[in-house]
C-alpha positions as CSV (number, residue, x, y, z in Angstrom):
1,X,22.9,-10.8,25.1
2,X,20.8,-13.5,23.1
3,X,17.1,-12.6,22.4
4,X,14.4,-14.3,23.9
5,X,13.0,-16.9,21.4
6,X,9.8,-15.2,20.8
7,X,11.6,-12.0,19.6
8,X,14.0,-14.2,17.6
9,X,11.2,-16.3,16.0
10,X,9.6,-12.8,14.0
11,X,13.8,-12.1,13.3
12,X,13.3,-15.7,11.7
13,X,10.5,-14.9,9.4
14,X,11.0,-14.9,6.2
15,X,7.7,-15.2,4.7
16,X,5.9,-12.0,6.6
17,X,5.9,-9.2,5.5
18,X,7.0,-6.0,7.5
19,X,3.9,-4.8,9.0
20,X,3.2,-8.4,10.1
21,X,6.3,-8.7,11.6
22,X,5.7,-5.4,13.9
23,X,2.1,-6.8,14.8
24,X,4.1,-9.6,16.2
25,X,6.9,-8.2,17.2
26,X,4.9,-5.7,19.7
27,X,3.1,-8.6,21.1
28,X,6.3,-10.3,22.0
29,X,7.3,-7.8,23.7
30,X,3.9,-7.1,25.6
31,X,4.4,-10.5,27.0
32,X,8.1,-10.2,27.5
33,X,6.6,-7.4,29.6
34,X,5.3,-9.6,32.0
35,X,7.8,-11.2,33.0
36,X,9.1,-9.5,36.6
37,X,12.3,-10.4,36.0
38,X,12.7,-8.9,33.1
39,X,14.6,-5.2,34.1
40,X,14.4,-1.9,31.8
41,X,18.1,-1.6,30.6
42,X,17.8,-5.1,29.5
43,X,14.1,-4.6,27.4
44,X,15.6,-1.9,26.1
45,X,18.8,-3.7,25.0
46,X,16.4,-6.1,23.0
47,X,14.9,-3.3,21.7
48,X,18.3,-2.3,20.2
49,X,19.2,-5.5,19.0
50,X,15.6,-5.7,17.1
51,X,16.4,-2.4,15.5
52,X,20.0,-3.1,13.9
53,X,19.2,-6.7,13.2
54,X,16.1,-5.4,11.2
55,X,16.7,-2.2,9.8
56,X,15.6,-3.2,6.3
57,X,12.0,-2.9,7.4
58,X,11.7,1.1,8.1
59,X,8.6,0.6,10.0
60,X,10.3,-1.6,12.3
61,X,12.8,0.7,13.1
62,X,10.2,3.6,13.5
63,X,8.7,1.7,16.2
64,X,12.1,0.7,18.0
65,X,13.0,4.5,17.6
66,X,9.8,6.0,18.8
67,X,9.6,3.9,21.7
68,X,13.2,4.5,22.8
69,X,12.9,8.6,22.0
70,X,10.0,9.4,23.3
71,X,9.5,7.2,26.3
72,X,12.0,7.4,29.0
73,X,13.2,4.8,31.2
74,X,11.3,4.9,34.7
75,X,11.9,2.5,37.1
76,X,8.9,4.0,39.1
77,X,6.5,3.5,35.8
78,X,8.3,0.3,34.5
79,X,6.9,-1.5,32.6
80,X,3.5,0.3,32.4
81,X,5.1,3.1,30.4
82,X,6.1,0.5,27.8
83,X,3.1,-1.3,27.8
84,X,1.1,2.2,27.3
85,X,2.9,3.1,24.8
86,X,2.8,0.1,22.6
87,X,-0.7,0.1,23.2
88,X,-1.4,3.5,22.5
89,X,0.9,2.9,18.9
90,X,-1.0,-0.2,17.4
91,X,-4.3,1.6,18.3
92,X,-3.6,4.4,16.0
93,X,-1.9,2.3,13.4
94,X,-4.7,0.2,13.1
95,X,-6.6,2.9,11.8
96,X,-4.5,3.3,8.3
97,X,-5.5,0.5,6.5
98,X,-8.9,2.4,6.4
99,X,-7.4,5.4,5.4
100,X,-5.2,4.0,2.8
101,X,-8.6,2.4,1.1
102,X,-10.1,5.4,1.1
103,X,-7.1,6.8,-0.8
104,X,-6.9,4.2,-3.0
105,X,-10.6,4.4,-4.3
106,X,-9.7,8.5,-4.6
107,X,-7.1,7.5,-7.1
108,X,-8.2,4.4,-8.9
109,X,-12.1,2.6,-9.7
110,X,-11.3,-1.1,-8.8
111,X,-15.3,-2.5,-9.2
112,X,-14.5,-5.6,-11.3
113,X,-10.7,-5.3,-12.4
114,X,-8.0,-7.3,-12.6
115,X,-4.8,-6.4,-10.5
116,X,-1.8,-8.3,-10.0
117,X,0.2,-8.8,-6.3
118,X,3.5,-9.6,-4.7
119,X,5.0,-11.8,-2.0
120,X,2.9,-11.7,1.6
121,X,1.9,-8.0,2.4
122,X,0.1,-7.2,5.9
123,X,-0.9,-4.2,4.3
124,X,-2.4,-5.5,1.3
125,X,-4.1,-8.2,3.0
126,X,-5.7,-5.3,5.5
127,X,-6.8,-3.0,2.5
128,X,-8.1,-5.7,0.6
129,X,-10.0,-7.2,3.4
130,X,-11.9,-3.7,3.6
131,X,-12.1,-3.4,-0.2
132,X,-13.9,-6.7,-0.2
133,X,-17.4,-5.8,0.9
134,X,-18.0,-3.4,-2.0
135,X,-15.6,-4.8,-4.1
136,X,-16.1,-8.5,-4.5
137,X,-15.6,-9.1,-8.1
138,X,-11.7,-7.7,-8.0
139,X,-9.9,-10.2,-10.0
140,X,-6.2,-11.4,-8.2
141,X,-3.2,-12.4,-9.8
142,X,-1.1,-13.6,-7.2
143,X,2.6,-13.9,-7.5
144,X,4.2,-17.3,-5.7
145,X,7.4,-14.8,-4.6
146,X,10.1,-16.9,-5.0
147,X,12.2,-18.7,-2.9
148,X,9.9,-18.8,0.2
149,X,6.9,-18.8,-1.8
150,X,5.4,-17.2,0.4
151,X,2.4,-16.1,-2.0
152,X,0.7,-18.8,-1.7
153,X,-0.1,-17.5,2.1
154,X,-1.7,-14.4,0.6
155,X,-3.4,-16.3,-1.8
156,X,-5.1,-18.3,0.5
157,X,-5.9,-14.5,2.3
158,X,-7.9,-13.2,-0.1
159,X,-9.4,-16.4,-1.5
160,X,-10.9,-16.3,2.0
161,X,-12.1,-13.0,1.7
162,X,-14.0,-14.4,-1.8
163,X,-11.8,-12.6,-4.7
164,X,-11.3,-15.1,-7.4
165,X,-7.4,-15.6,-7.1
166,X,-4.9,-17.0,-9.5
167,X,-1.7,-17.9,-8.4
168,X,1.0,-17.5,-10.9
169,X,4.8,-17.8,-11.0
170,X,7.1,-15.1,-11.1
171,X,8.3,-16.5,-14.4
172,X,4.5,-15.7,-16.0
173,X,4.5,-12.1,-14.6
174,X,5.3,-10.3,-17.8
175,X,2.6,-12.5,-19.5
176,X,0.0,-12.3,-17.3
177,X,0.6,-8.5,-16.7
178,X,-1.2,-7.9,-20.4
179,X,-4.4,-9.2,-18.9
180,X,-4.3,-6.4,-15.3
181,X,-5.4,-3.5,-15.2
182,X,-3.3,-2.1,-12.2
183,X,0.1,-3.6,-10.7
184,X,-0.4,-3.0,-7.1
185,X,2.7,-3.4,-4.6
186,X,3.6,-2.8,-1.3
187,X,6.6,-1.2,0.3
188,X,9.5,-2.0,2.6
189,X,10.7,1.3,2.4
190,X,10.3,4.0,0.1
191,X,13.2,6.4,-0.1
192,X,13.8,9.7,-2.1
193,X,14.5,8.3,-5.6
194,X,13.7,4.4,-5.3
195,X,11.2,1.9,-3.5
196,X,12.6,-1.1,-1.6
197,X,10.9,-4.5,-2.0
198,X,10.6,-7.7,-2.4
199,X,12.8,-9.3,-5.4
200,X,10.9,-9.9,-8.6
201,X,9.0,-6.1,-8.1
202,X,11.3,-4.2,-10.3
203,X,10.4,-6.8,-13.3
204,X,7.4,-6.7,-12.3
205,X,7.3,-3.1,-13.0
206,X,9.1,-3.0,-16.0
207,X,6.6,-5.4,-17.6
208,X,3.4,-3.0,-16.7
209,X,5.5,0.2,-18.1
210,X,5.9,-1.8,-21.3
211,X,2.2,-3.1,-21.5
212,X,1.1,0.8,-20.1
213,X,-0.2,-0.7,-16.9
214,X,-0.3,1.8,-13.8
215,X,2.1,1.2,-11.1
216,X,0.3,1.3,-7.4
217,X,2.3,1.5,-4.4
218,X,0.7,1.6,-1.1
219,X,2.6,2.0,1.9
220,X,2.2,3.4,5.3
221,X,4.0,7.0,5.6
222,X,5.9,5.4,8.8
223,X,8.0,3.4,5.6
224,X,9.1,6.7,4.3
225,X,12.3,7.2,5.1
226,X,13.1,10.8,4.9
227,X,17.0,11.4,4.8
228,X,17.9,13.5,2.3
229,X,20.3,11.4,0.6
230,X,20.3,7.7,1.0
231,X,22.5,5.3,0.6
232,X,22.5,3.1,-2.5
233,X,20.8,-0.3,-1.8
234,X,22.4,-3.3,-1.7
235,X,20.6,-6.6,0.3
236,X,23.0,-8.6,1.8
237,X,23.3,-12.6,0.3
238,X,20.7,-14.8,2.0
239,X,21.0,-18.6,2.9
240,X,21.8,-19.8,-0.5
241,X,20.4,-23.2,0.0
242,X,17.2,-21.7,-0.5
243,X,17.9,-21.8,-4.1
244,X,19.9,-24.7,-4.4
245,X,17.3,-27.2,-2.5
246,X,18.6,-30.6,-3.8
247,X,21.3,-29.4,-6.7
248,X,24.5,-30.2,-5.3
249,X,27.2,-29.9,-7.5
250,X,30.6,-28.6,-7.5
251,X,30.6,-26.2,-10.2
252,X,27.0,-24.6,-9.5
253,X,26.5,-21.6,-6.9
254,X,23.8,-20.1,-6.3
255,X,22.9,-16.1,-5.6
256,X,19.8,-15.4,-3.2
257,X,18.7,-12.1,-2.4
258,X,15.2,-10.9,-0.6
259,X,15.0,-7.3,-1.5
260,X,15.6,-5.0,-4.2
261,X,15.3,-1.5,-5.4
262,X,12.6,0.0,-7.7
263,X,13.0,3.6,-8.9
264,X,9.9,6.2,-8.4
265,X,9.8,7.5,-11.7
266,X,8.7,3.9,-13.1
267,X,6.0,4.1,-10.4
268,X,2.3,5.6,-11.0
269,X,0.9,6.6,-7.7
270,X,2.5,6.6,-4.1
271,X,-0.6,6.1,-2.0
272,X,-0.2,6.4,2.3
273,X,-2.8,7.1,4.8
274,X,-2.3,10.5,4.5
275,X,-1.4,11.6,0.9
276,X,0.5,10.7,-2.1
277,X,4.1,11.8,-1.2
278,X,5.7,14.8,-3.4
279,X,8.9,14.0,-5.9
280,X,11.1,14.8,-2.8
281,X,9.5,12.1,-0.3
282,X,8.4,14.7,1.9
């Protein structure tokens, strides 16, 4: 069963990142919702498509997964059960970003410091936008996040907010990293032993442990996935054209991957709306 092109056009994002992708994602749906025609084995069918197509992005599938296991199908309460439900979900996820701020200032003084960021982050852009009132003189280095770029949309973000910004390439990061004072990331998933995010983080990371500069993770705890052993890693090849744009030759390839794994012990602080997770990602 193909997915209705709104539902397929946040599977075609490739510049969003996660928690961006859920915001629009749930509002697809809510107007999918509308539609009378639309019966509850097949919303639920696109539901399970959603899920396996984008299980990469844990809070994605804790979404799909809450909504399937705790609400049950009612033809009586169709689609109001739904619809209460996902409204009932954003409403109390809305309420991390503050959370995770608050955290954040526990942990680190940001009043005038330089910090470096990755790709396009809906949760960095929401804890930013609520440091910015008390905390206008952050300094930014923003990463372009090669291949998409997509950056340069986060850049824009904060410039908006008023933080100075600089946008750098993903070549310069070990450079520029001398000149931050925190490396601050978001998360895709973070697992027992590793963090899963966008390609470029872990060299990121490996140039602030060799400069000594801390390692910030923030992530909602709805990205913690909490099996006990996972699986190693591996992100499956993306469109390789991405890369290769105009080079067209016979002998040249081209390898293109979107996410990648970072271990915990290279990171500093695990920050969530809730706590700083224990060694066991509990």
């Amino acid at each position: 069963m193909r997915l209705p092109h709104s539902l397929q056009q946040v599977l075609d994002d490739k510049v969003s990142g996660s928690v961006s992708l859920l915001k629009r994602l749930i509002f697809a749906l809510e107007n999918e919702l509308l539609d009378p025609e639309l019966d509850p084995a097949t919303f639920i069918s696109y539901i399970e498509q959603v899920r396996n197509k984008m299980e990469m992005f844990t809070v994605i599938r804790h979404f799909c997964d809450e909504l399937i296991l705790s609400h049950n199908i009612s033809v009586k309460h169709y689609p109001a059960n739904y619809l209460d439900f996902m409204h009932e979900y954003r409403e109390f996820w809305e309420r991390a970003p503050q959370m995770l701020m608050n955290n954040l200032l526990r942990t680190v003084k940001l009043k005038d410091k330089t910090v470096m960021l990755h790709s396009n982050s809906g949760t960095i852009i929401e804890v930013f936008r609520l440091l910015a009132k008390d905390h206008p003189g952050i300094h930014v280095f923003q990463t372009l996040s090669a291949p998409a770029e997509e950056g340069r949309l986060q850049a824009v973000e904060l410039a908006e907010m008023g933080y100075r910004v600089t946008l750098i390439p993903d070549a310069l990061t070990a450079e520029m990293i001398r000149d931050t004072d925190y490396l601050i990331l978001a998360a895709d998933q973070v697992r027992r032993d590793t963090i899963l995010n966008k390609t470029g983080s872990l060299q990121m990371v490996l140039a602030a442990q060799q400069f000594n500069v801390p390692v910030i993770v923030l992530s909602e705890s709805r990205k913690i996935n909490r099996t006990v052993s996972s699986a190693p890693f591996r992100d499956r090849l993306r469109d390789n054209r991405e890369i290769l744009k105009d080079t067209i030759h016979p002998n040249i390839t081209a390898k293109n991957l979107y996410f990648e794994e970072i271990p915990r012990y290279l990171v500093n602080n695990i920050i969530t709306e809730k706590k700083i997770p224990d060694p066991e990602g509990q």
